[in-house]
SERO-4910 file (N, C-alpha, C, O; in steps of 0.05 Angstrom, whole numbers):
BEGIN
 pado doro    nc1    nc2    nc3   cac1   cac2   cac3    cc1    cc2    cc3    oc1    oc2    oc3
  Unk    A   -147    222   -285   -137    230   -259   -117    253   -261   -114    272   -245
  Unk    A   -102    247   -290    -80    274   -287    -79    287   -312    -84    272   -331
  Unk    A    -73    309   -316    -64    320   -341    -42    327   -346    -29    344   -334
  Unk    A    -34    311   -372     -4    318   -381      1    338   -396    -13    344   -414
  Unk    A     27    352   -389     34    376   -403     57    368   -424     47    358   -444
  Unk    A     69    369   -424     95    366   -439    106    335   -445    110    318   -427
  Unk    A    110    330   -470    132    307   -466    149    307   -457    163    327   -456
  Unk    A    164    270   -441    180    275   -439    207    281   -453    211    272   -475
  Unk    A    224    294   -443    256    301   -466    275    288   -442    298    282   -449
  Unk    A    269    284   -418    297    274   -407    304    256   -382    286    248   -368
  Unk    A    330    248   -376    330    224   -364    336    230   -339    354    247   -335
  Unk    A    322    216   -318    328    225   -284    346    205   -266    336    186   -255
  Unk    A    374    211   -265    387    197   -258    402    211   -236    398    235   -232
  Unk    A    425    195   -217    447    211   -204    473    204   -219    485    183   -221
  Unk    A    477    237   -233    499    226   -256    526    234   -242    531    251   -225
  Unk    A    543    213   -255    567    213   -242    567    187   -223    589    176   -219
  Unk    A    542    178   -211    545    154   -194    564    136   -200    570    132   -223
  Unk    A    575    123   -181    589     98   -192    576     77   -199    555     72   -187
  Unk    A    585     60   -222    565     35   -236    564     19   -223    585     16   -211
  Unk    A    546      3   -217    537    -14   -200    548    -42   -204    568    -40   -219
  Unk    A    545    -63   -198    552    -91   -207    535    -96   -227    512    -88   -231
  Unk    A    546   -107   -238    516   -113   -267    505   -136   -252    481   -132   -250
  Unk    A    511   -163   -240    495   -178   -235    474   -166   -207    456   -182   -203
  Unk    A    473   -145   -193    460   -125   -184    438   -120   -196    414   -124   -189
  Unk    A    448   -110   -215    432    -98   -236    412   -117   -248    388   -114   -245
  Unk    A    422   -137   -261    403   -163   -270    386   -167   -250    363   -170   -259
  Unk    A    387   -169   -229    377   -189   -213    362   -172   -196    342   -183   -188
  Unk    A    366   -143   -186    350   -123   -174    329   -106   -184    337    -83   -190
  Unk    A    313   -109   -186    297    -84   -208    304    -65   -200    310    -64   -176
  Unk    A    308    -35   -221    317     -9   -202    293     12   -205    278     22   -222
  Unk    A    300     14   -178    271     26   -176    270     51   -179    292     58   -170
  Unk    A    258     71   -186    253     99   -190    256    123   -162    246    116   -141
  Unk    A    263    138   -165    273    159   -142    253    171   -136    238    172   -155
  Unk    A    242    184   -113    224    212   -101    235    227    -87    249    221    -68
  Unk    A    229    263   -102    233    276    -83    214    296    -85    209    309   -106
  Unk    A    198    302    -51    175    320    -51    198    349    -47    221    352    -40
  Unk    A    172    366    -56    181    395    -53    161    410    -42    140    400    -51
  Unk    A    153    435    -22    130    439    -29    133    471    -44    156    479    -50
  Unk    A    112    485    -48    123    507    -70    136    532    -44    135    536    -20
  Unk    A    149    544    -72    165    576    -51    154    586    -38    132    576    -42
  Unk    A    152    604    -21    140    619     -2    123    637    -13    130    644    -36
  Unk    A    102    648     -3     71    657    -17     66    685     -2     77    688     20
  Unk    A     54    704    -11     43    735     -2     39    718     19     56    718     37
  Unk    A      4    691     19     -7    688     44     15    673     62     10    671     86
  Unk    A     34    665     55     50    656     79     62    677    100     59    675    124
  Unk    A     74    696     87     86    720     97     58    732    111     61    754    122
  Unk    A     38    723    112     14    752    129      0    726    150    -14    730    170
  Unk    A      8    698    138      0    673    161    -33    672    158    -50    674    175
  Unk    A    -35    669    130    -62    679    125    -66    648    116    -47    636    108
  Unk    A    -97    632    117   -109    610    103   -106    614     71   -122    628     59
  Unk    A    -92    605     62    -91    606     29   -114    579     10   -126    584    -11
  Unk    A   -116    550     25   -122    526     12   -126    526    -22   -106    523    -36
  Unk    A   -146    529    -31   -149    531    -71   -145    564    -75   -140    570    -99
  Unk    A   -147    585    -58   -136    607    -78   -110    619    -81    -95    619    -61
  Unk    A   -102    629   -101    -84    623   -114    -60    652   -106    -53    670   -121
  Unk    A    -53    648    -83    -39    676    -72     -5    665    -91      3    643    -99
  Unk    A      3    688    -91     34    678   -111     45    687    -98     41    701    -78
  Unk    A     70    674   -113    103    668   -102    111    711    -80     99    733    -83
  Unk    A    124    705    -69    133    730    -63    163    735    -85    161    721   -105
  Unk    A    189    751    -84    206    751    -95    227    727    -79    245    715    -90
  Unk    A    219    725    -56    232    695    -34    231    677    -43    251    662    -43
  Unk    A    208    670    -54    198    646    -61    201    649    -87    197    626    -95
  Unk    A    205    662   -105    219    658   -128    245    647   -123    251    624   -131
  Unk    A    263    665   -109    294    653   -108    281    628    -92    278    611   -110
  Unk    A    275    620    -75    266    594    -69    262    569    -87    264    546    -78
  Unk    A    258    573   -108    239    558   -134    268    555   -140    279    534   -134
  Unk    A    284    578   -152    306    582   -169    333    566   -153    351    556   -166
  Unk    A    331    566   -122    348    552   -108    343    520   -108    362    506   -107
  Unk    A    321    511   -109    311    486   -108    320    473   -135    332    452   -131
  Unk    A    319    480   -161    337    475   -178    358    476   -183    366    460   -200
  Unk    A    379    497   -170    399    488   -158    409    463   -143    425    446   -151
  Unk    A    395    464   -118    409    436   -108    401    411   -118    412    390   -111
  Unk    A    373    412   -142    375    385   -152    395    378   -167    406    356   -168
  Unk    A    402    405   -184    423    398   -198    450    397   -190    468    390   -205
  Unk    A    453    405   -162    486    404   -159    482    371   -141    502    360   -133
  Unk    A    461    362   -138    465    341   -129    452    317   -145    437    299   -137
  Unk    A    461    324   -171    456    309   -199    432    293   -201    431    268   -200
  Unk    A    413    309   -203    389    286   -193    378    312   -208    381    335   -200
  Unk    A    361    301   -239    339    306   -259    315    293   -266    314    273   -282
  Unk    A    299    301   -257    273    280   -258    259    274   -293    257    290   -312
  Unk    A    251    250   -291    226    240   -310    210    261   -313    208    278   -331
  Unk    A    197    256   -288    170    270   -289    165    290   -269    166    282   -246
  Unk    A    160    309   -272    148    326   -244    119    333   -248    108    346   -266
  Unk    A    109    322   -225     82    328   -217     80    350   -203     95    356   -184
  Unk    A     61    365   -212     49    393   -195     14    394   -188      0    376   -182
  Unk    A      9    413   -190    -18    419   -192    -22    444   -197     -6    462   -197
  Unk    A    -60    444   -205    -63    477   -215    -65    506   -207    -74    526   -217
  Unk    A    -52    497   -185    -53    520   -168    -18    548   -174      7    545   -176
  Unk    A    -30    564   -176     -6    582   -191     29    573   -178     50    568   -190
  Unk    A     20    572   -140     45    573   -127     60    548   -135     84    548   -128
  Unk    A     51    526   -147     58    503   -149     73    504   -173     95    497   -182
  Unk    A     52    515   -178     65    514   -226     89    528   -229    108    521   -243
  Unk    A     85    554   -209    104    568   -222    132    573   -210    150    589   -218
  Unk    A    134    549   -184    159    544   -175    174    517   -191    198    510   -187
  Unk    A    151    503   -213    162    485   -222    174    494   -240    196    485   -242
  Unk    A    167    512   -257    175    521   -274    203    541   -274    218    547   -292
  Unk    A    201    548   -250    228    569   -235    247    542   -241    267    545   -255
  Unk    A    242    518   -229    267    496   -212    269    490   -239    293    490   -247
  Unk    A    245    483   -261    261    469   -280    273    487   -301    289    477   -317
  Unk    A    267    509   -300    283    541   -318    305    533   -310    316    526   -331
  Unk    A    322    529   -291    337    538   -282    364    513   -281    388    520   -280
  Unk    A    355    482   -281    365    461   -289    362    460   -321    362    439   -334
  Unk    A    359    478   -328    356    482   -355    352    453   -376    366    447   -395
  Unk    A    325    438   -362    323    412   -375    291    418   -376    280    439   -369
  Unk    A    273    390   -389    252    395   -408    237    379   -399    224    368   -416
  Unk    A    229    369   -368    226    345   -364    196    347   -369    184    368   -372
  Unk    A    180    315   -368    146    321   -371    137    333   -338    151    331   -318
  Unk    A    115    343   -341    101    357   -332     74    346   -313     51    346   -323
  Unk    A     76    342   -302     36    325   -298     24    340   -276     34    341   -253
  Unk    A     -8    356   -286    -11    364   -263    -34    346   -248    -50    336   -264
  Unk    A    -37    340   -225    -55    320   -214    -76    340   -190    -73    346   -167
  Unk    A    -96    346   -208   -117    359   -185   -126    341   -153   -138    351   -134
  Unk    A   -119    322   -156   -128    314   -133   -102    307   -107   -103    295    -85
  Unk    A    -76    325   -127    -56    338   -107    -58    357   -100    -38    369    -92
  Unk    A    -91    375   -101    -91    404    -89    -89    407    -62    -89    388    -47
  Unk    A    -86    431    -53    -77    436    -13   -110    429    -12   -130    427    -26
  Unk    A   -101    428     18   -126    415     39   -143    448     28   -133    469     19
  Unk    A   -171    440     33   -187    461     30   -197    471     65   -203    454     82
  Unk    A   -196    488     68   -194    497     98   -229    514    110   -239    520    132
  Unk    A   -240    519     72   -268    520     85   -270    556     81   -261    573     65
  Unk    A   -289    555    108   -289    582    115   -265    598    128   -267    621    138
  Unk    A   -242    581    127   -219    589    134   -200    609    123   -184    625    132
  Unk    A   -211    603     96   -195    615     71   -197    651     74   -217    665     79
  Unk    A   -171    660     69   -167    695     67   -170    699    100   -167    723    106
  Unk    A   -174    684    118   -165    698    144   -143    693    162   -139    669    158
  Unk    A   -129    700    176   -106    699    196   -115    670    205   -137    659    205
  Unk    A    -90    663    212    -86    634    219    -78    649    251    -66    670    257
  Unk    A    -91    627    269    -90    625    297    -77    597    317    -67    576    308
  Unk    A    -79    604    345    -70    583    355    -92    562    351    -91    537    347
  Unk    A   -117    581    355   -133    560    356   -148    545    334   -155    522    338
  Unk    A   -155    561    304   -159    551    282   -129    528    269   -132    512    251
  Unk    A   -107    531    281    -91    522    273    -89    492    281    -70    479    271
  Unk    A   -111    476    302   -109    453    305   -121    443    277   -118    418    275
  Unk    A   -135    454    255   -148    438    241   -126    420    218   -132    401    203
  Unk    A   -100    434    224    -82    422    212    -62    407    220    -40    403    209
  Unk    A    -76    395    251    -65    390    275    -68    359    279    -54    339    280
  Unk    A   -101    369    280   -119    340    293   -129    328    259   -141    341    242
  Unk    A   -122    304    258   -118    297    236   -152    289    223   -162    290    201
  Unk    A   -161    283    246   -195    277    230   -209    299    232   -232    293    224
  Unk    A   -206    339    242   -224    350    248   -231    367    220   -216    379    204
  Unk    A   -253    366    222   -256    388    185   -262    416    195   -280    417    212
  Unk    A   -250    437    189   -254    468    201   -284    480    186   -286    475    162
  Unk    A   -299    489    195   -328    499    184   -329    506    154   -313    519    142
  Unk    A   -352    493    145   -343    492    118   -357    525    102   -371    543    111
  Unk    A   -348    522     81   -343    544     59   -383    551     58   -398    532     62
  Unk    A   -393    572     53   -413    579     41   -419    587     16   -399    599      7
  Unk    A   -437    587      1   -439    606    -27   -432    635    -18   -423    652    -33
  Unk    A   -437    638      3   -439    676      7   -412    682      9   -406    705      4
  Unk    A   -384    660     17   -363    666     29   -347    681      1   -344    676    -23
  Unk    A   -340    698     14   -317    723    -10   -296    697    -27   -304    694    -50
  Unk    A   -284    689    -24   -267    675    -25   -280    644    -47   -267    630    -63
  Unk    A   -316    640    -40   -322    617    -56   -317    624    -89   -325    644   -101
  Unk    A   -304    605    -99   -306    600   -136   -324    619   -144   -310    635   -156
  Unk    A   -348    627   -145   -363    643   -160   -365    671   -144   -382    687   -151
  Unk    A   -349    675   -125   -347    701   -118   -310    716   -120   -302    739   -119
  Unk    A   -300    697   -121   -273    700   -129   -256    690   -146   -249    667   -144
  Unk    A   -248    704   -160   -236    689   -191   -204    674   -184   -191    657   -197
  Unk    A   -199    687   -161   -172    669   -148   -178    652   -130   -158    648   -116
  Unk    A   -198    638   -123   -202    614   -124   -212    592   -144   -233    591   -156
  Unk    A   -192    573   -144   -191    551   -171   -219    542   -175   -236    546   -192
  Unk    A   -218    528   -153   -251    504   -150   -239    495   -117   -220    498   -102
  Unk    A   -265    482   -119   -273    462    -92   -261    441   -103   -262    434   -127
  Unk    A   -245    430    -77   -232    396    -87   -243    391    -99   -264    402   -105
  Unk    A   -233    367   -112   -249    338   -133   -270    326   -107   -291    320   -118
  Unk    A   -271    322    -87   -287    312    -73   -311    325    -60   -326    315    -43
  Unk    A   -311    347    -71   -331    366    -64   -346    366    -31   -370    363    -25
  Unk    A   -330    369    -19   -329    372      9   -329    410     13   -314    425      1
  Unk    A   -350    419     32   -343    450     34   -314    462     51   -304    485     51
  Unk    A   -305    437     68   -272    438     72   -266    419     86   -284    407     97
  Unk    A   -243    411     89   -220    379     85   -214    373    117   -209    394    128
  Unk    A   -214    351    133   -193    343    149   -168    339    129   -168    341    104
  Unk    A   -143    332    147   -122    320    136   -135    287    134   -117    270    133
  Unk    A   -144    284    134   -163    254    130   -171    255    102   -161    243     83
  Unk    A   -197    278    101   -198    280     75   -180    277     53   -182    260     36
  Unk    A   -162    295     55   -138    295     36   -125    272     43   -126    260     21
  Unk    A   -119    263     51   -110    233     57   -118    211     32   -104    201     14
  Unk    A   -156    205     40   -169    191     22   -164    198    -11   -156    181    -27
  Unk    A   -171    230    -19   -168    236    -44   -148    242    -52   -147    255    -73
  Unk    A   -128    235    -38   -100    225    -55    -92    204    -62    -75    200    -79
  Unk    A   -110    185    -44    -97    153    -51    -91    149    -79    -69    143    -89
  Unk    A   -110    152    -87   -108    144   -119    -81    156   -130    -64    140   -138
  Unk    A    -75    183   -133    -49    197   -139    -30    178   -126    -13    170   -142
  Unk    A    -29    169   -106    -12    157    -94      5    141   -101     30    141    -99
  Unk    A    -19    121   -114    -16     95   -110     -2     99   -150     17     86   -158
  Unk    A    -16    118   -166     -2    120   -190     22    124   -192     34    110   -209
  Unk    A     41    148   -173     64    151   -172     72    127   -163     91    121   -178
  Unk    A     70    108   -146     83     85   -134     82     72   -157    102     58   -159
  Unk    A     70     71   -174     75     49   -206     91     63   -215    112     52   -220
  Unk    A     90     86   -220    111    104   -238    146     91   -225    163     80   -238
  Unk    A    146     97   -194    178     95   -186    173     56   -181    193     42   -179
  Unk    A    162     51   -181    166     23   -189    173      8   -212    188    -12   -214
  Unk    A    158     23   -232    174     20   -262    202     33   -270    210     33   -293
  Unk    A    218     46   -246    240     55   -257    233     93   -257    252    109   -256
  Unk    A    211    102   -257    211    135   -262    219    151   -239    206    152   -218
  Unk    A    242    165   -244    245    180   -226    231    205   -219    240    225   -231
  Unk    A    215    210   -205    192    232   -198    208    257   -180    226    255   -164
  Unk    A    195    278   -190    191    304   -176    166    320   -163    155    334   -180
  Unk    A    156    322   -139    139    327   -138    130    350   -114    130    350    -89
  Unk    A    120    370   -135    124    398   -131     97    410   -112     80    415   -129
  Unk    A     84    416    -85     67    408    -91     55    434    -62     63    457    -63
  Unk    A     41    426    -42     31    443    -17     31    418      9     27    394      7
  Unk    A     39    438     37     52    419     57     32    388     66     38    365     72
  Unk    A      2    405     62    -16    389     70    -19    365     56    -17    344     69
  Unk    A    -24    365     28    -25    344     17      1    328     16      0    304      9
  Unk    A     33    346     23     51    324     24     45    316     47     43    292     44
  Unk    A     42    321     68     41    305    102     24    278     92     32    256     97
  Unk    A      2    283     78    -21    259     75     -9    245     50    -25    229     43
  Unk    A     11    244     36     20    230     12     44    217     38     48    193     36
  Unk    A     56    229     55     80    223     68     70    194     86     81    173     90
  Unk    A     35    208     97     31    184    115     15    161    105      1    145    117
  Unk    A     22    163     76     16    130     60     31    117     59     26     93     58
  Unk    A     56    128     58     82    116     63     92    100     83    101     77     82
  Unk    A     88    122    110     95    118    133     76    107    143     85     89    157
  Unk    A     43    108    144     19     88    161     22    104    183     13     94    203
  Unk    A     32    125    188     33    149    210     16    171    204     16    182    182
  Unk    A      4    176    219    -20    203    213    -16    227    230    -28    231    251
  Unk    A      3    247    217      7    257    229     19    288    216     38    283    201
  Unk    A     16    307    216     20    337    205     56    340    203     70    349    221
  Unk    A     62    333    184    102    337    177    103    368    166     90    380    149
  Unk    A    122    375    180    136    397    178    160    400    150    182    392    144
  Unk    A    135    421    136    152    419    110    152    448     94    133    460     83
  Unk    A    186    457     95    184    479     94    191    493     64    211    487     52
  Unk    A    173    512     53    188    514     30    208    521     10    227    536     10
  Unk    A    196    502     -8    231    498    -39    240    476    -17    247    459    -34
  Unk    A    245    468      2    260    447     15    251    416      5    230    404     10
  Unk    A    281    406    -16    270    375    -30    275    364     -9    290    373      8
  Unk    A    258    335     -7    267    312      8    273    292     -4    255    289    -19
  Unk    A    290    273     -8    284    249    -23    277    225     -4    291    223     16
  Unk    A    259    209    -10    251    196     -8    270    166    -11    278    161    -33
  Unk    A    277    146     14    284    116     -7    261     95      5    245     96     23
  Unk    A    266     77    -12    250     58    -10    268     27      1    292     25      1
  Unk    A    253     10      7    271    -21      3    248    -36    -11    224    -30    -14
  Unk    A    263    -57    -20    245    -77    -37    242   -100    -18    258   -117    -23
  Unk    A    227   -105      1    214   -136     13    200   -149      6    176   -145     11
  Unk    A    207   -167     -4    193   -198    -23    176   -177    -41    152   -175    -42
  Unk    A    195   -164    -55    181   -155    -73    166   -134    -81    160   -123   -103
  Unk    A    161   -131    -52    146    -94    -53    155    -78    -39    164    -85    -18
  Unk    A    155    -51    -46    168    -31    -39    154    -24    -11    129    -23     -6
  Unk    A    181    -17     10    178      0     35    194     18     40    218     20     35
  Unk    A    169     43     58    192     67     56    215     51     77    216     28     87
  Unk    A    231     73     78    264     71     85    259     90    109    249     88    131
  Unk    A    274    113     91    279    135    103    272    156     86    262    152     64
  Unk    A    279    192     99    273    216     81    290    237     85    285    253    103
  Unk    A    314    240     66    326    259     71    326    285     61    315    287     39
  Unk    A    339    313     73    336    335     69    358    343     44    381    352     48
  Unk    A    346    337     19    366    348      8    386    382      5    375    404      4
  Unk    A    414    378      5    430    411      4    448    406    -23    453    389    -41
  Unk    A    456    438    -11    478    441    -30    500    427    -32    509    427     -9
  Unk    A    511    418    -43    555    414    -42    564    434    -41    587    430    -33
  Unk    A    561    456    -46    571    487    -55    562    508    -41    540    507    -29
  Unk    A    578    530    -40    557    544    -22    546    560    -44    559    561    -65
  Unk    A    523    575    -42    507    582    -56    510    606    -72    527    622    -63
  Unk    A    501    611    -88    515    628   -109    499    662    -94    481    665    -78
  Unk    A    512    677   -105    491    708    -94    461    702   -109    458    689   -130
  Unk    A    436    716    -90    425    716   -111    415    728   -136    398    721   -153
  Unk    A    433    753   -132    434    769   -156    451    756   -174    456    768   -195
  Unk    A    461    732   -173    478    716   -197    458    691   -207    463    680   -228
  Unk    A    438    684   -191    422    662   -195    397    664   -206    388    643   -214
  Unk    A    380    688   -209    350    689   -206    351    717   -233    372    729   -238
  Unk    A    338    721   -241    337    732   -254    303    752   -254    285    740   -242
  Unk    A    295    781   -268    260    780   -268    243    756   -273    244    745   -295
  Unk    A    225    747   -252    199    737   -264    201    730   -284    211    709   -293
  Unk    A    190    749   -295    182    740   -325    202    742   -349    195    735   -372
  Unk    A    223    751   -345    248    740   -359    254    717   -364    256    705   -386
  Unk    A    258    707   -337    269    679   -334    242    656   -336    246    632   -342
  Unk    A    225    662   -333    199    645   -356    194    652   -376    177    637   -387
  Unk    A    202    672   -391    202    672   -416    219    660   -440    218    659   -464
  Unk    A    234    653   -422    269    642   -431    263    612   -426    281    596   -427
  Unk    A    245    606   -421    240    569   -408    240    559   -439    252    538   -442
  Unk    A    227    570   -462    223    557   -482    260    559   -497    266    536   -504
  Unk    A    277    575   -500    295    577   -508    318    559   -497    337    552   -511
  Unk    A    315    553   -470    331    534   -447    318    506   -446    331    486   -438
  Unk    A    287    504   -457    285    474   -457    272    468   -432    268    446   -422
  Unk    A    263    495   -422    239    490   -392    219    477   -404    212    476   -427
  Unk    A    212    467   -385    177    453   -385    149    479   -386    141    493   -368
  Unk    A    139    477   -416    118    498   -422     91    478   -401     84    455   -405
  Unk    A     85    491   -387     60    483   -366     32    498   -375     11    485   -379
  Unk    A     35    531   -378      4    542   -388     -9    528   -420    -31    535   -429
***
């Protein structure tokens, strides 16, 4: 289901917390933390263009975006286990910005069947009022992809592949179904205690959000913006709570003090203890 990149090197906690009761502790299992992210802002975001599997990159926004998102995890002491991404560039390479920059080593997992909704014949053109219900109306699939389309896998090298479900393009339904499984693995993960990061695109968080919630419905999720996630434990099994917007405590540094070139500041991930992902 997933491929692992890196071991883990480190522990995801909120440090500094105050200690709990130990008989708390004994007697509560503690459960593991979530917080979704979706990646920095993209060329195709800025032109409002269908991006789904090809692989448009970060702008210099969405770099400091990436680089800010590691920021407030870290000023609000919260380092993850594990961060899940996927293979899509905008994903990888804001993970790798957030965790450069928390200057920690955490594992890595990328899960293909956390790719964005596939949008079809949608892909490389302007987004409209009216193509824009397909990410609206939760069961409708937008016309699907052709061999001839510019944009298909064997006619364009910046597109990844066709989902794992090999559909020529997705409702939010779709993605819904072929995430369950991802789903339901991370829910063992923060059930056993792992605190997760998960780095990812809006569509497939809305449909990971409404497994949670049993609400079907398109969430507004903007990017580098973490949420965390809580849960409660009823007779035993976990229910969502609530979802908050994580910020700063601080106000934010310039970002000529925070971000550094591209490829500087990923080149420097191995020397700082980033997570190697290629």
């Amino acid at each position: 289901m997933f491929k692992r990149i890196v071991k883990p090197t480190s522990v995801f906690r909120r440090l500094g917390a105050a200690s709990e009761n130990i008989k708390t502790l004994v007697e509560t299992p503690k459960l593991g933390r979530l917080v979704l992210a979706r990646h920095g802002e993209t060329e195709f975001n800025i032109k409002e263009i269908w991006a789904g599997l090809y692989n448009t990159e970060l702008t210099p926004n969405g770099e400091r975006q990436a680089v800010n998102l590691g920021i407030i995890l870290r000023e609000n002491r919260l380092v993850p286990d594990i961060v899940i991404t996927t293979p899509l560039n905008r994903a990888r390479d804001t993970t790798k910005l957030a965790l450069t920059t928390m200057e920690i080593g955490a594992e890595v997992i990328e899960m293909p069947a956390l790719l964005e909704l596939h949008p079809g014949a949608l892909i490389g053109t302007k987004k409209t009022p009216e193509n824009k219900r397909f990410i609206k109306e939760w069961y409708t699939r937008p016309p699907a992809m052709d061999l001839e389309h510019p944009y298909h896998p064997q006619n364009n090298k910046g597109t990844i592949a066709m989902p794992p479900n090999g559909l020529g393009s997705e409702s939010l339904e779709d993605v819904a179904i072929r995430t369950r499984g991802a789903f339901e693995e991370i829910m063992r993960m923060i059930k056993n205690g792992e605190d997760i990061l998960i780095v990812g695109h809006s569509n497939h968080l809305s449909a990971f959000i409404s497994h949670m919630t049993g609400i079907k419905e398109k969430n507004s999720i903007k990017n580098a913006e973490p949420k965390e996630v809580f849960f409660d434990v009823v007779n035993g099994e976990m229910v969502f709570s609530r979802m908050d917007v994580l910020s700063l405590s601080t106000k934010l540094f310039p970002s000529a003090e925070i971000i550094s070139p591209k490829a500087e500041l990923l080149d420097s991930s191995k020397e700082k203890g980033g997570a190697e992902i290629d």
